[in-house]
Each structure stands twice: as C-alpha cells, then as structure tokens.
VMD Tcl script that builds the backbone (N, CA, C; Angstrom):
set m [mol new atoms 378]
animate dup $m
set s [atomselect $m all]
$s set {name element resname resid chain x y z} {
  {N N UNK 1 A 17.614 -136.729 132.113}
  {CA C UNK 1 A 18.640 -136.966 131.147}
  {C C UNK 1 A 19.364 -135.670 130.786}
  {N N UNK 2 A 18.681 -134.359 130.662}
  {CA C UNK 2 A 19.355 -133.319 130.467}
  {C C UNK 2 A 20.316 -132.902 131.530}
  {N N UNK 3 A 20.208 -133.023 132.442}
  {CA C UNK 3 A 20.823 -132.557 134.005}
  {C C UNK 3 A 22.384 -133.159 133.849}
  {N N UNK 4 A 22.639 -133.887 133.472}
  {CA C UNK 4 A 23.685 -134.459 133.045}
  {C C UNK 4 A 24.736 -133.697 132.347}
  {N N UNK 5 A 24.542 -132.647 131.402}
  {CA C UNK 5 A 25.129 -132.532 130.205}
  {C C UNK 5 A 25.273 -130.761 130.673}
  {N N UNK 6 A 25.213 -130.398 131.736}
  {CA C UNK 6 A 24.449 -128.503 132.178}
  {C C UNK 6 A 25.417 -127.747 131.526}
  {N N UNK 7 A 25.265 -126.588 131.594}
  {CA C UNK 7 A 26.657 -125.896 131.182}
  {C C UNK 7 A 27.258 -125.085 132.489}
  {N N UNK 8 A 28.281 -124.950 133.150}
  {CA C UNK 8 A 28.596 -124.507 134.276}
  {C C UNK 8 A 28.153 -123.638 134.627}
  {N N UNK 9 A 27.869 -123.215 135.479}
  {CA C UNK 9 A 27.274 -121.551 135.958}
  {C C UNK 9 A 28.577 -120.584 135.969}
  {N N UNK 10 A 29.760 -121.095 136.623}
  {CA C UNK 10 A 30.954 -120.052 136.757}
  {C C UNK 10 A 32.132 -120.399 135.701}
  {N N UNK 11 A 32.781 -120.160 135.192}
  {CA C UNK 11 A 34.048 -120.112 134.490}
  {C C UNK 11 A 35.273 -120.270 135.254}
  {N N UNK 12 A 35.110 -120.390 136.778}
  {CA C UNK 12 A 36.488 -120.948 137.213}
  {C C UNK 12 A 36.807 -122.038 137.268}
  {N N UNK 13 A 37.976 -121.842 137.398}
  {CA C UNK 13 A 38.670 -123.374 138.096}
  {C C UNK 13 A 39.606 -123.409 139.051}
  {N N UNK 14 A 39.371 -124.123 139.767}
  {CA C UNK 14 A 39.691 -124.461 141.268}
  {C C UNK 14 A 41.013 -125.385 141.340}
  {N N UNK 15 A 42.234 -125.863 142.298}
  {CA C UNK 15 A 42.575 -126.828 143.024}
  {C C UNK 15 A 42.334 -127.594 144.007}
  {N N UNK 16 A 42.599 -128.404 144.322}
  {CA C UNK 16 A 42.256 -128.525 145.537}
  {C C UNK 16 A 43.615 -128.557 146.751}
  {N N UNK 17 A 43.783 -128.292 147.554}
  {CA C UNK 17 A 44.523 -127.819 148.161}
  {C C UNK 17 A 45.755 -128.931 148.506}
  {N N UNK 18 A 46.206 -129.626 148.220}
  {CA C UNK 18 A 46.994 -131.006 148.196}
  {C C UNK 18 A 47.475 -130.706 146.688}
  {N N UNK 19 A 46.819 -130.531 145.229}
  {CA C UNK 19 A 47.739 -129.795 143.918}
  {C C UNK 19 A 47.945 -128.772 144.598}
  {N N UNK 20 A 47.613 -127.785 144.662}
  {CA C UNK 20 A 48.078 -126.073 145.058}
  {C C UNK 20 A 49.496 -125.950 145.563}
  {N N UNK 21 A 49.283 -126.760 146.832}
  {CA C UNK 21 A 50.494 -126.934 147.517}
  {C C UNK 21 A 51.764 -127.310 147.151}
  {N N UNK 22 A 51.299 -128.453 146.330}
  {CA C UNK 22 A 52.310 -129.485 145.950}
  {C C UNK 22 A 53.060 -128.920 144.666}
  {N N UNK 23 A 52.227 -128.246 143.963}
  {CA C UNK 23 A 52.543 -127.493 142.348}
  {C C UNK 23 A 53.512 -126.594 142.631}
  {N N UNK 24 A 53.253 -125.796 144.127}
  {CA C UNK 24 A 53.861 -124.681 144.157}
  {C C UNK 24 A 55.372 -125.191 144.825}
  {N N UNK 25 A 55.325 -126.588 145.486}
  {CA C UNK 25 A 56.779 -126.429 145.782}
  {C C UNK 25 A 57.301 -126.882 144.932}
  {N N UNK 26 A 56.742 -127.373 143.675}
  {CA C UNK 26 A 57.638 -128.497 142.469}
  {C C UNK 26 A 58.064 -127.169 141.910}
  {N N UNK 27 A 57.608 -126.049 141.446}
  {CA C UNK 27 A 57.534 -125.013 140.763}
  {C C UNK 27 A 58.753 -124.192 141.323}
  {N N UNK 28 A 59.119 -124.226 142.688}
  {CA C UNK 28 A 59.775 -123.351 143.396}
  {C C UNK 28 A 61.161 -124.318 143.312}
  {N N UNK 29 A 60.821 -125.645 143.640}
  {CA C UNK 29 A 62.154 -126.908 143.620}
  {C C UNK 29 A 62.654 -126.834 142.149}
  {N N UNK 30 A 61.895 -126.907 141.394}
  {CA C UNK 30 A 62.942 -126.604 139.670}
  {C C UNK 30 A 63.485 -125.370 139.583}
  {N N UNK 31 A 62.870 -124.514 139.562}
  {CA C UNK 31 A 63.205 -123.314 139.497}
  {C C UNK 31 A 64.682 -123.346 140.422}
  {N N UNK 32 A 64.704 -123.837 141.684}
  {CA C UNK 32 A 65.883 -123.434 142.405}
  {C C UNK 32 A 66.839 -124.450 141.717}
  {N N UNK 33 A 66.576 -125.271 141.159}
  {CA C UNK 33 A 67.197 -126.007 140.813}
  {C C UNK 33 A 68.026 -125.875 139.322}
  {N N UNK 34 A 67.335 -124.656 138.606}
  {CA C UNK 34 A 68.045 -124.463 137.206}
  {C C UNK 34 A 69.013 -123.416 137.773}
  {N N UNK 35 A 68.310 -122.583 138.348}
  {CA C UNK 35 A 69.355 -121.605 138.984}
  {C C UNK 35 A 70.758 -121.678 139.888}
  {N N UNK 36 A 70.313 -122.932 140.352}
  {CA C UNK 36 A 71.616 -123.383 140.749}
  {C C UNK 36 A 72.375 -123.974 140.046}
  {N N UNK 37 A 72.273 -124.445 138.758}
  {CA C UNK 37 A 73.355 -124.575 137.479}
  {C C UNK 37 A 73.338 -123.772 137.205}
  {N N UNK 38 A 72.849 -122.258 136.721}
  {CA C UNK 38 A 73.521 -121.321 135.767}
  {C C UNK 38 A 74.417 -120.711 137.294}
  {N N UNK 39 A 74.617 -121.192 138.726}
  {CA C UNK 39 A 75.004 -120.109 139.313}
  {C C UNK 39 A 76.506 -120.775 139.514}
  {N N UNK 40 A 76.497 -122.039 139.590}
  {CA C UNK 40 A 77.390 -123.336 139.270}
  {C C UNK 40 A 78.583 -122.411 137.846}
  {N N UNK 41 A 77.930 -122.382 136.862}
  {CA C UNK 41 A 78.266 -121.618 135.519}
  {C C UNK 41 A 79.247 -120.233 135.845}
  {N N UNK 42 A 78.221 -119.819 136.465}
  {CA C UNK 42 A 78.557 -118.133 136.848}
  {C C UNK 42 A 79.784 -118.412 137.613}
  {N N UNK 43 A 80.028 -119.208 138.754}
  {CA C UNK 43 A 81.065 -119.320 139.978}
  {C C UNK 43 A 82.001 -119.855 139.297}
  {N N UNK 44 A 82.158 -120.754 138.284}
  {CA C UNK 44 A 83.313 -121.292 137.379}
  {C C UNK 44 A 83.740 -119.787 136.454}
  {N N UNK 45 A 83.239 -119.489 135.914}
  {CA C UNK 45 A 83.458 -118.058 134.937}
  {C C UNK 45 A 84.554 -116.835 136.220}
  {N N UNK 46 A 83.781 -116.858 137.136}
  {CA C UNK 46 A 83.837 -115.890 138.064}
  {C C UNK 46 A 85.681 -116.179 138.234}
  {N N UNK 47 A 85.795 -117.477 139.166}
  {CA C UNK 47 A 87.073 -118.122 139.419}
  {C C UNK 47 A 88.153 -117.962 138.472}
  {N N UNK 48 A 87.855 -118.541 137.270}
  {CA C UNK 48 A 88.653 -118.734 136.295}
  {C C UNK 48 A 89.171 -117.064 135.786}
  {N N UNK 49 A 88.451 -116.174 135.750}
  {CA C UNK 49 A 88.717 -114.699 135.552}
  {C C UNK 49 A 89.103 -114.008 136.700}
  {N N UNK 50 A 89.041 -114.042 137.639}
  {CA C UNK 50 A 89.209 -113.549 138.952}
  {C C UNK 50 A 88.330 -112.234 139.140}
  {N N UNK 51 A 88.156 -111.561 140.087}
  {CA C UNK 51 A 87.725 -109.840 140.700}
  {C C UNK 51 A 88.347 -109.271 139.959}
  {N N UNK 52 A 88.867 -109.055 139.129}
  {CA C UNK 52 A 89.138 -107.549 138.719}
  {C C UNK 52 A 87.940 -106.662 138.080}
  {N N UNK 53 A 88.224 -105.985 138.429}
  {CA C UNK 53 A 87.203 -104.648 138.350}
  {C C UNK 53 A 85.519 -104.934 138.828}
  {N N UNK 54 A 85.318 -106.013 140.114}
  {CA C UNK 54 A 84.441 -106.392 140.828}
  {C C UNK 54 A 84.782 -105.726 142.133}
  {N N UNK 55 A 83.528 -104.721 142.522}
  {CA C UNK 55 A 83.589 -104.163 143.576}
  {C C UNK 55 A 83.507 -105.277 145.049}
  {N N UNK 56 A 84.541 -105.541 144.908}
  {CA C UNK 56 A 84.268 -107.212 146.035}
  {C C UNK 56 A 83.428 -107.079 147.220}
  {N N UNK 57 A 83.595 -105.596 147.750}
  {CA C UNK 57 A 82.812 -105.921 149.283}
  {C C UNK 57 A 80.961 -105.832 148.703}
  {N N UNK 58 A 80.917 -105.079 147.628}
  {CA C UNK 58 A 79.304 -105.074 147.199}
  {C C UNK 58 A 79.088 -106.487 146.793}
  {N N UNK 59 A 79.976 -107.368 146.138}
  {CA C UNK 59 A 79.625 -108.674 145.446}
  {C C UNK 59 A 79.680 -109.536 146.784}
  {N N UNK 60 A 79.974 -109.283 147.894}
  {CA C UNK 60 A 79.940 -109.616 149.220}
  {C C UNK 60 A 78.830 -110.235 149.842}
  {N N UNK 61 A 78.562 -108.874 149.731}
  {CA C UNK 61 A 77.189 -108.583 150.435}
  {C C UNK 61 A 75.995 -109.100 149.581}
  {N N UNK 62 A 75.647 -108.557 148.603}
  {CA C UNK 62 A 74.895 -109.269 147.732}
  {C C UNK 62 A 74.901 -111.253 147.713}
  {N N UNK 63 A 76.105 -111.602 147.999}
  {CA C UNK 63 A 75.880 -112.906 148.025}
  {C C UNK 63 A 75.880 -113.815 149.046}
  {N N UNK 64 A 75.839 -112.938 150.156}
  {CA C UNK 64 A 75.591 -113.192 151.152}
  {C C UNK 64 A 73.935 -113.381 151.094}
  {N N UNK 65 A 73.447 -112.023 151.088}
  {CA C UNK 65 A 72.212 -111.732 151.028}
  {C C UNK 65 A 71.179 -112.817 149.974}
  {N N UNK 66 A 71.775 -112.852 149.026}
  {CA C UNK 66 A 71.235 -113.752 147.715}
  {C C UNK 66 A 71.067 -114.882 147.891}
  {N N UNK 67 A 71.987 -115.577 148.510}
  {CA C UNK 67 A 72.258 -117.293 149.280}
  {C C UNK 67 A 71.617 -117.450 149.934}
  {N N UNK 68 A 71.547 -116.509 151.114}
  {CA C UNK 68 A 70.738 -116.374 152.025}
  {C C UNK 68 A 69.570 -116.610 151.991}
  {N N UNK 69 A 68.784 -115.741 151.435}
  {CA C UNK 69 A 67.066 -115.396 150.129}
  {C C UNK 69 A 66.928 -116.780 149.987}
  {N N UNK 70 A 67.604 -117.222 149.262}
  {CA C UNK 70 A 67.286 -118.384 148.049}
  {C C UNK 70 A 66.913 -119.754 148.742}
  {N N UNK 71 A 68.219 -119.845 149.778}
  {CA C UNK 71 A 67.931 -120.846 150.696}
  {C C UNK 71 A 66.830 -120.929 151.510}
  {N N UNK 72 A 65.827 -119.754 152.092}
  {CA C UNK 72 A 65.052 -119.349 152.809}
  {C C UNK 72 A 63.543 -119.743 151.575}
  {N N UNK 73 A 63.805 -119.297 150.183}
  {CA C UNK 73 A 63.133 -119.545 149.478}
  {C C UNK 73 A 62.260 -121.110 149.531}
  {N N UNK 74 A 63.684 -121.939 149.489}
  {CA C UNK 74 A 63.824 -122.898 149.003}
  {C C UNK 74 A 63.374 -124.204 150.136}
  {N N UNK 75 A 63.500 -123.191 151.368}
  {CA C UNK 75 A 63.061 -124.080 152.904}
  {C C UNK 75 A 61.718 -123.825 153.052}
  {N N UNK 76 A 60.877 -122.559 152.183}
  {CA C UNK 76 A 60.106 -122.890 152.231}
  {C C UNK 76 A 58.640 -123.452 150.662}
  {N N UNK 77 A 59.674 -124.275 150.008}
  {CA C UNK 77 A 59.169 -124.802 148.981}
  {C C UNK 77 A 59.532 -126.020 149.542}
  {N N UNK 78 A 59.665 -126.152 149.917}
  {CA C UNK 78 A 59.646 -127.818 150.884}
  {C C UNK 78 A 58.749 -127.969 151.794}
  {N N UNK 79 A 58.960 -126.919 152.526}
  {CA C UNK 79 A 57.227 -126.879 153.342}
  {C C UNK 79 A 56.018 -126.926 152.600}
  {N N UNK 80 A 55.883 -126.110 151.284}
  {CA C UNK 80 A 54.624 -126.358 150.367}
  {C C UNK 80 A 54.497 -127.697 149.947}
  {N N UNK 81 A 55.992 -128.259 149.403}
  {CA C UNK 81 A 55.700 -129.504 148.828}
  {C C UNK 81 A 55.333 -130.519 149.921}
  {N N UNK 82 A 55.392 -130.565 151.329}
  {CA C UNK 82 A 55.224 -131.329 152.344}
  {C C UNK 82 A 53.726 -131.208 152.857}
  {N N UNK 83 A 53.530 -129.320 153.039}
  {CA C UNK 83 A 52.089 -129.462 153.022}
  {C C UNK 83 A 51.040 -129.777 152.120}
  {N N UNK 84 A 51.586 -130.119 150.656}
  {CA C UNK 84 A 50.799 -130.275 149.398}
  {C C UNK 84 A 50.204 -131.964 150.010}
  {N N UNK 85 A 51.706 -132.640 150.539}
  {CA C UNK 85 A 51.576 -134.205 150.244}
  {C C UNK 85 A 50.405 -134.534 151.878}
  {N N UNK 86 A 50.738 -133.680 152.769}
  {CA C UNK 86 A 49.694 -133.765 153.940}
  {C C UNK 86 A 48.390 -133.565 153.275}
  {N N UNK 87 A 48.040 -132.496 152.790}
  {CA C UNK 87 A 47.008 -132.508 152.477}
  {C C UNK 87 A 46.054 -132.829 152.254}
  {N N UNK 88 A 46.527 -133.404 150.581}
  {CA C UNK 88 A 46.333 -134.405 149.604}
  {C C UNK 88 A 45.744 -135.534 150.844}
  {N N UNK 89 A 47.094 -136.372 151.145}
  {CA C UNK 89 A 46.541 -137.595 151.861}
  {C C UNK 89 A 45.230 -137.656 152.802}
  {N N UNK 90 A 45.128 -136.094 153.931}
  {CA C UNK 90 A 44.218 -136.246 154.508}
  {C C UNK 90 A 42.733 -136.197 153.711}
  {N N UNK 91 A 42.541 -135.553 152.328}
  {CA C UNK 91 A 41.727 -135.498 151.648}
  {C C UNK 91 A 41.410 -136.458 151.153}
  {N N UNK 92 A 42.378 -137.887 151.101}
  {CA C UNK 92 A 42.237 -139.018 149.838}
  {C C UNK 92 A 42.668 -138.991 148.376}
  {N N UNK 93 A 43.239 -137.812 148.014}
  {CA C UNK 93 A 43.705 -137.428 147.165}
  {C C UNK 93 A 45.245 -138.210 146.620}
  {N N UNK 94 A 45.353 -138.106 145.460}
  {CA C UNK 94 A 46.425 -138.621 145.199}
  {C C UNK 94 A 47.639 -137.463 145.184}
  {N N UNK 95 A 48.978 -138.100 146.077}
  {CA C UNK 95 A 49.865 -137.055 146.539}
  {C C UNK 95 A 51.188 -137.173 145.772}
  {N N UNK 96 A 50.749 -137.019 144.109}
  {CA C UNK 96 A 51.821 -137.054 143.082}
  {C C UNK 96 A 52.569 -135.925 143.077}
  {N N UNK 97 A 51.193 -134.714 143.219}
  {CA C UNK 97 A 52.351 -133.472 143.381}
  {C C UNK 97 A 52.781 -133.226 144.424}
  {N N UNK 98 A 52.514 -133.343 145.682}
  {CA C UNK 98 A 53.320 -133.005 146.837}
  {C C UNK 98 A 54.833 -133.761 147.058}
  {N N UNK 99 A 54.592 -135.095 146.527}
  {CA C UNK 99 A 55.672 -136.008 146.707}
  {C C UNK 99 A 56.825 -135.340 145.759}
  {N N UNK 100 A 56.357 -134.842 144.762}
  {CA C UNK 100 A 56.715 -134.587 143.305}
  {C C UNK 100 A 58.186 -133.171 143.915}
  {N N UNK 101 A 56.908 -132.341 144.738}
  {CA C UNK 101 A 57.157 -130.520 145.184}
  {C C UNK 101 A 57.853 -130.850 146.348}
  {N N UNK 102 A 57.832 -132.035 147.365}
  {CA C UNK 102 A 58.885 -131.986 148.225}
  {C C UNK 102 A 60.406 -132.506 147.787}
  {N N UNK 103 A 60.424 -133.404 146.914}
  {CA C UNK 103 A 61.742 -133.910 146.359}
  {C C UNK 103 A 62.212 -132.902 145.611}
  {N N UNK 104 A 61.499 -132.159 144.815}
  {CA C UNK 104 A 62.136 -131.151 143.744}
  {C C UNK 104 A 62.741 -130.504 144.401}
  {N N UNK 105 A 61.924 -129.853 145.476}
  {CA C UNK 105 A 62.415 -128.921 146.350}
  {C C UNK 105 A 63.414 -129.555 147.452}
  {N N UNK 106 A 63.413 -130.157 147.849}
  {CA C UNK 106 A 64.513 -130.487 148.789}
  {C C UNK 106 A 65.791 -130.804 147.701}
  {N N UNK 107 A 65.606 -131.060 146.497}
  {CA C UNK 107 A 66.868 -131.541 145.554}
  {C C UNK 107 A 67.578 -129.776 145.155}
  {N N UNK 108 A 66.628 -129.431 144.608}
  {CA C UNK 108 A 66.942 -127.424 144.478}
  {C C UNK 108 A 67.553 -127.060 145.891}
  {N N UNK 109 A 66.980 -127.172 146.600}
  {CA C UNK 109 A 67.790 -127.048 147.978}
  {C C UNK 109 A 68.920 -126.691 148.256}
  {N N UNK 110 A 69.130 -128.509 147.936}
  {CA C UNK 110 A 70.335 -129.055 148.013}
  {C C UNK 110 A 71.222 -128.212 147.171}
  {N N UNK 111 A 71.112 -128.218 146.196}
  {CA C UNK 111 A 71.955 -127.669 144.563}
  {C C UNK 111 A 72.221 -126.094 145.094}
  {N N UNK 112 A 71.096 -125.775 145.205}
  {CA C UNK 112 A 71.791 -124.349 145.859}
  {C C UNK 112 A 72.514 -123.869 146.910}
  {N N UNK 113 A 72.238 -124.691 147.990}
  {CA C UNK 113 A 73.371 -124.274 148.921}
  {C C UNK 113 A 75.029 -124.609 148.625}
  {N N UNK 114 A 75.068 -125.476 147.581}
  {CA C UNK 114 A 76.212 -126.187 147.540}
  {C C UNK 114 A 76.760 -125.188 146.242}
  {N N UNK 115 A 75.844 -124.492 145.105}
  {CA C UNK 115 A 76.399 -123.280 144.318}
  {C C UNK 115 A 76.569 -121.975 145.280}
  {N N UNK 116 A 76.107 -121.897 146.598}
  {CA C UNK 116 A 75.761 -120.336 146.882}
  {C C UNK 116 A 76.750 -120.471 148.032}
  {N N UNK 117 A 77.150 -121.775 148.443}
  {CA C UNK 117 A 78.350 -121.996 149.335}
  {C C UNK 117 A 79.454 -121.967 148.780}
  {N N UNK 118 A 79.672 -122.715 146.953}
  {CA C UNK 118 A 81.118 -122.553 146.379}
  {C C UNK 118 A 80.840 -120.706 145.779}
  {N N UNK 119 A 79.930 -119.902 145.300}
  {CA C UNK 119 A 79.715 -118.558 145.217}
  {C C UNK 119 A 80.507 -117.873 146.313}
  {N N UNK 120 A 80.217 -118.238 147.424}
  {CA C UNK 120 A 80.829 -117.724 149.252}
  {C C UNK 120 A 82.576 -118.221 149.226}
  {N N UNK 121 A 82.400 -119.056 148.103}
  {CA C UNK 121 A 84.024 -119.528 148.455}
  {C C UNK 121 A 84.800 -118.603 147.415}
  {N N UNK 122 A 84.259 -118.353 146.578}
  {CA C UNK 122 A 84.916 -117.755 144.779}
  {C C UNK 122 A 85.199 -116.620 145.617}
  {N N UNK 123 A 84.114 -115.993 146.591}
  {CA C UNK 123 A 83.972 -114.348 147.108}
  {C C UNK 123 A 85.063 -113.933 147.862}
  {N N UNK 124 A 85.521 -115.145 148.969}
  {CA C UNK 124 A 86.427 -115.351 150.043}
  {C C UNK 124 A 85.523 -115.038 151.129}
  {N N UNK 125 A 84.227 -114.984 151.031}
  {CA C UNK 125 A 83.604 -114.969 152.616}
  {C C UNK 125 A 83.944 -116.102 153.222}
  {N N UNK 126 A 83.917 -117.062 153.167}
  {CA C UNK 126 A 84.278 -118.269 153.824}
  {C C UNK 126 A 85.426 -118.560 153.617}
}
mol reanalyze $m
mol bondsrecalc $m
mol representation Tube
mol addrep $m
C-alpha cells in the first residue's frame, strides 16, 4: 500500500518526443506568425513614408537576408511540427501538438512569406 504514494527519486521532467516536437513547431508557427503582422505594420508605415533617409541598399540586403532566415526558420518548424505528429502516432500518443505545430507553422509560413515578399516589394527588390 505504501509503494503507491513514493516520492520521486529525481526532480525532472521529461517529454516525450511527439510533445517536444510538436511544442516546438507550434512555438516557432506563432511566433512567425505575430511577426508577420507587426512586419505587415512595419511595410504599410514604411510605404506610406517612403526611403528617405533609409540607406536603401543596406535595407536591401538585410531584407533579403531576414526573409530569407525567417522562411528557412519557418520550413523548419513545420518539419518539427510534422515530426512531433509522426512521432506521437508511432508511439500511440495523442498528436494534438504536432497537428497543432504543423498548421501553426505552415500558417506562420504562409504569413511571412507574403509580409517578407510585400517587405521585397516596399524595397524595390522585386
């Protein structure tokens, strides 16, 4: 009857690798996903004021580079959220967060290429 009630031997705590996965692409899919409204924000501000006194070829490059990053980020928070939901399933696990971390993330994705593509348009790279 006592065996029941033990007190842990270690103080950690664990995931199991189907949450881990899945947490980390939901985590990475919002995240890209707020950022791509304040960048939405930023590219309207930007337009409406124009370059002046913006060193354009540095704001260039940088958003080249930045879009770039983010999207790369963001391709691979879809892979977490995909390997969260593999996981999970092969474990028996329930694949709330992977399902959760691949949609977030493929929706952030989305949102960002479409702020970091009109960003590329405000710039005149494209």
């Amino acid at each position: 009857m006592d065996d029941e009630y033990h007190i842990p031997e270690t103080n950690s705590v664990s995931l199991s690798p189907g949450v881990g996965w899945g947490l980390a692409g939901l985590l990475i899919g919002c995240t890209l996903l707020i950022s791509a409204c304040a960048l939405m924000v930023f590219n309207v501000m930007l337009f409406r004021t124009g370059l002046r006194g913006i060193p354009v070829e540095w704001a260039q490059l940088g958003a080249i580079i930045g879009t770039g990053g983010v999207a790369l980020l963001g391709i691979f928070a879809v892979w977490c959220g995909t390997r969260g939901w593999s996981s999970a399933a092969q474990r028996r696990e329930t694949t709330a967060f992977g399902v959760a971390g691949t949609i977030s993330a493929a929706v952030g994705l989305v949102a960002w290429l479409i702020a970091g593509i009109d960003l590329l348009a405000v710039l005149r790279v494209i």
